[in-house]
N, C-alpha and C positions, 0 to 999 in steps of 0.2 A: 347482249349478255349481261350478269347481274354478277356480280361478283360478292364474296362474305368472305367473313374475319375467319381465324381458326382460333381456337384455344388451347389446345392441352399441347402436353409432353412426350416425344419420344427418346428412347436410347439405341444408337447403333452402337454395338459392342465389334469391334474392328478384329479382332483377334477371332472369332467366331462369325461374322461377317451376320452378327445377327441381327435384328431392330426388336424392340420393345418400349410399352407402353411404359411411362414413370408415374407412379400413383405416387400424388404430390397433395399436401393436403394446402388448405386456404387459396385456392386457386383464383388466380384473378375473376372477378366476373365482366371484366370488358376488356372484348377483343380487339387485334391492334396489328398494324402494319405499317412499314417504314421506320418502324423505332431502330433503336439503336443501343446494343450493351456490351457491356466489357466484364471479364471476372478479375474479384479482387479476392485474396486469400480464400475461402471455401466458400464464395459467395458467385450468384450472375445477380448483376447490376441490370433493370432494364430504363430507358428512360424515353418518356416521351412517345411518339411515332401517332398515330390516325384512326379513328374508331370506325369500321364501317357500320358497326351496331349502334352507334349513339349519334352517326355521323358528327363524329367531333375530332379537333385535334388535341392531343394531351401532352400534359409537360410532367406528369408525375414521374415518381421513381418508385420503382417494385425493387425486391431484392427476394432471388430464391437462394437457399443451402441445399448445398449438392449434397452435405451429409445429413441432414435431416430429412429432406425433401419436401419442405414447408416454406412457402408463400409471404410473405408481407408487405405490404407500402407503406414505407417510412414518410414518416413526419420530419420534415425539412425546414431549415431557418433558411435567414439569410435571401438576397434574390434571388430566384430561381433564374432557368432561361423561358420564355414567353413560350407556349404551344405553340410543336412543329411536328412535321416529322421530313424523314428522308436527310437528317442531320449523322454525325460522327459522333462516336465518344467512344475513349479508350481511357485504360488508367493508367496512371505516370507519381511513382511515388505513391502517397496514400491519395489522391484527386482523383475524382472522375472527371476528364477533361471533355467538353460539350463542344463544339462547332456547327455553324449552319446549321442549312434546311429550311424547310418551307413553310409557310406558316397560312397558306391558301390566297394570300394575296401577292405575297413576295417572298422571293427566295433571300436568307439572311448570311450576314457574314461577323455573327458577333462568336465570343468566347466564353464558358462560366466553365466555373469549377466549383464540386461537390466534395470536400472534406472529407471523408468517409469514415472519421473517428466522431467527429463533431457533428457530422451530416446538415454542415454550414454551405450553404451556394452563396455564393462570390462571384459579380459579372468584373472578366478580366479585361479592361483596356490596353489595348495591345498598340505598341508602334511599329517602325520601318514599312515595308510593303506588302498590307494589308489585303487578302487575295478578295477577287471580286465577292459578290453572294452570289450565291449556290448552294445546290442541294443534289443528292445521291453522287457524292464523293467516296472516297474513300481514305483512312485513317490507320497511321502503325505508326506503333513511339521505336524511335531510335536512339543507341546510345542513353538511354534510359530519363531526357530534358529535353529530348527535338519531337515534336509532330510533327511527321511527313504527310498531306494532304495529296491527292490528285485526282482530277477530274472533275466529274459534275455537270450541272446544267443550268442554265438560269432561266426565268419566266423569257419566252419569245423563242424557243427552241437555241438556244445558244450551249454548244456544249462543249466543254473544256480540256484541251489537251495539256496543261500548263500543272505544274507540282510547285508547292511551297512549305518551308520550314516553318517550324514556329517554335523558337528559341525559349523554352520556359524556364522560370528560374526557379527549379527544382534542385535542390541540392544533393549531394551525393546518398545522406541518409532518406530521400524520399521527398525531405519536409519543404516550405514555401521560404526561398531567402529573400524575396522581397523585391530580387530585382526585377525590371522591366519586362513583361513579355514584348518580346520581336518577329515578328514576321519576316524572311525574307523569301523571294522568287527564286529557283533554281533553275540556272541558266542553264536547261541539257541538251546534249548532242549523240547524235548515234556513235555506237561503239568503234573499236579502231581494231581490224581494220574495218571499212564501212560494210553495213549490212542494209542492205536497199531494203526501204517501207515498215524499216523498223520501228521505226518511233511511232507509238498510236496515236491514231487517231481520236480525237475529243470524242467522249464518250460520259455517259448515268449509267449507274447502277451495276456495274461492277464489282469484282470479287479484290481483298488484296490480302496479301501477310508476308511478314517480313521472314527471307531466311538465313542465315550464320550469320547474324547481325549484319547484315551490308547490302542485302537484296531485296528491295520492295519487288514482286511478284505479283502480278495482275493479270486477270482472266474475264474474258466474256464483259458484257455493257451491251448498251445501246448508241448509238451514235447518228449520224445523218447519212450516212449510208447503212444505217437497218441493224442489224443483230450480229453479234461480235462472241466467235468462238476463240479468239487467238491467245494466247501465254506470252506474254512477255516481262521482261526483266528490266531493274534502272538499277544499277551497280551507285548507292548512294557515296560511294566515296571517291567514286570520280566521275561523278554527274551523267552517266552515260545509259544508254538506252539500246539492250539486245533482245532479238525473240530466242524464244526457248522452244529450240527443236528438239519434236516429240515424236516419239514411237507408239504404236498399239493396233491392233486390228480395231476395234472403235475408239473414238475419240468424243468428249460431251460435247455436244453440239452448240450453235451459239443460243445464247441465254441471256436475260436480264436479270436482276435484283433474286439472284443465286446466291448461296455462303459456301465461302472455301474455308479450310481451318488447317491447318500445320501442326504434324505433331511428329517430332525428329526431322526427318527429311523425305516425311510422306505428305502431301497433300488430298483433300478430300472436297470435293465438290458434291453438294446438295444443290437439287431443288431449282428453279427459274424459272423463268416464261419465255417462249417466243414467240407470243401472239396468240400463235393458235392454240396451247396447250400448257399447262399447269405442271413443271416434270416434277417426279419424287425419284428420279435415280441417281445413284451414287456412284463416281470416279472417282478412282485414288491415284495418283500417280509418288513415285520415289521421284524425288527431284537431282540422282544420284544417275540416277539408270534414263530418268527421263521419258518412262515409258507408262502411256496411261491404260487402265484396266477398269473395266465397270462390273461394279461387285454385284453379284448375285447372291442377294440378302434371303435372309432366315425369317421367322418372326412373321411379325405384322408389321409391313410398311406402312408410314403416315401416308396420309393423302398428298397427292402433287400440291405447289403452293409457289408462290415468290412473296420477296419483301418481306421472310421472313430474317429472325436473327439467329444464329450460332454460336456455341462456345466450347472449348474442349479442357475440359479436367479430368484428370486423372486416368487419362486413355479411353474418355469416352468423350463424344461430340453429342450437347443438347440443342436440339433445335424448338426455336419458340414461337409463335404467332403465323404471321403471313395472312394470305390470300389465296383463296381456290375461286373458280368461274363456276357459278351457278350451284352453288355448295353454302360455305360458311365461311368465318375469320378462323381465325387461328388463335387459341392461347397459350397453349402450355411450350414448353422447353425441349428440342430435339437434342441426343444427348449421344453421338459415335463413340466408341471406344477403338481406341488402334486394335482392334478385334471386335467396336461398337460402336453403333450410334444409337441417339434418340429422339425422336419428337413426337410430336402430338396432334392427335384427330381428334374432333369434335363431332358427336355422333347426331 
């Protein structure tokens, strides 16, 4: 089977459970999977991720405006991080923080940070306990100066059940105080009272978000025993690890390198692979009620795809790039609204 890039944008509008195309203008013209973005005031950050059109890895940064709906690649100082993809990055303060990922020979474990006024890269040396390299983790800031990391893989099928902090020294208004970044391991154990097979198993490409500030929330991966549909939960303020028993007549099945996104205390899964198939369907679950529902959308849905990215502004969720089998890349931006989403097909 031959796989390609996707490019363009779509919108799920959540509230109307509709999708729509987002006509964005300056549009990347190379498509890309495994990147990695985070939004910062009315911006998506993309950075990096795997061309199968140029078959190359890239380390650039694009920036789309959710209120313009216009395109750029910023011109960047400073070191960048080396081309990878299948790496984290989220923003902390005004930084886009970079971790791991692969860069075709090795999976990496260094740090850089993007300035976002100054659009300065800075590789950040980090001490304490530095997590092995790997790639297709997963990434949420807590407390507004911690990256919580977990999971991954590393070149040799090695895949990682193990979660660590990374203590940044962001200070209260956002800015860089200069101290130390740290690394530390987070020693977890299953919840109390015990819950047998809770704790997951080491797994790539996985979904996460954090919710009421204290719950990192993980769905779906790959792992060594195969495809991974489960919900579980790591109560970050007393290290502990529960699954998240769910209700629904369907439930999204297991999945790889999918995007969930959070908005109040709904969650919404796009998109994955399970080998055999490319999904473009949408579950929401309230993490209240706990009960999952696959939306039966309006519109034009994008093409199924994985190893795409997501982001949710303003009650709407865009999805951008990915990968379809025997099709094309992916470029543009999918965009849900808590009444929408969006992404993008490439004709």
């Amino acid at each position: 089977n031959h796989f390609f890039g996707l490019f363009f944008c779509f919108c799920f509008i959540m509230i109307v459970n509709s999708w729509q195309k987002v006509d964005s203008f300056g549009e990347p013209s190379v498509s890309r999977n495994k990147h990695a973005a985070a939004v910062y005031q009315s911006k998506l950050f993309v950075v990096g991720g795997y061309s199968l059109q140029r078959r190359e890895f890239l380390n650039d940064v694009l920036a789309f405006d959710f209120s313009t709906k216009v395109w750029e690649t910023l011109l960047c100082s400073g070191t960048p991080p080396s081309k990878r993809r299948a790496h984290s990055c989220i923003v902390a303060g005004h930084f886009l923080v970079v971790f791991g990922g692969y860069n075709g020979e090795q999976c990496l474990n260094d740090t850089f940070t993007l300035d976002l006024h100054t659009l300065e890269w800075k590789a950040r040396p980090c001490v304490g306990q530095v997590p092995p390299r790997r790639g297709g983790h997963t990434a949420v800031l807590w407390q507004g100066d911690k990256m919580v990391i977990h999971g991954g893989w590393d070149v040799g099928s090695l895949y990682f059940d193990t979660t660590y902090f990374l203590h940044m020294g962001i200070d209260r208004d956002g800015n860089d105080s200069e101290v130390p970044w740290r690394w530390e391991a987070l020693p977890t154990r299953a919840a109390e009272p015990p819950q047998l097979g809770i704790t997951p198993i080491g797994r790539v490409g996985h979904a996460a978000v954090l919710y009421q500030e204290r719950f990192m929330v993980i769905f779906g991966g790959y792992g060594v025993d195969g495809y991974h549909g489960d919900l579980v939960q790591l109560d970050l303020s007393t290290s502990s690890w529960s699954s998240v028993e769910s209700f629904g007549v369907k439930k999204p099945g297991p999945r790889t390198f999918c995007t969930m996104e959070r908005s109040g205390s709904r969650i919404l899964v796009f998109g994955g692979s399970n080998h055999d198939v490319e999904m473009n369907d949408v579950f929401v679950m309230d993490l209240h009620t706990r009960r999952w529902e696959e939306v039966r959308c309006a519109g034009r849905a994008p093409e199924g795809r994985f190893a795409h990215v997501s982001a949710v502004y303003h009650g709407r969720v865009y999805v951008y790039g990915g990968i379809v089998r025997r099709a094309r890349e992916l470029r543009g931006p999918l965009d849900p609204n808590p009444g929408g989403f969006s992404g993008d097909r490439s004709e």
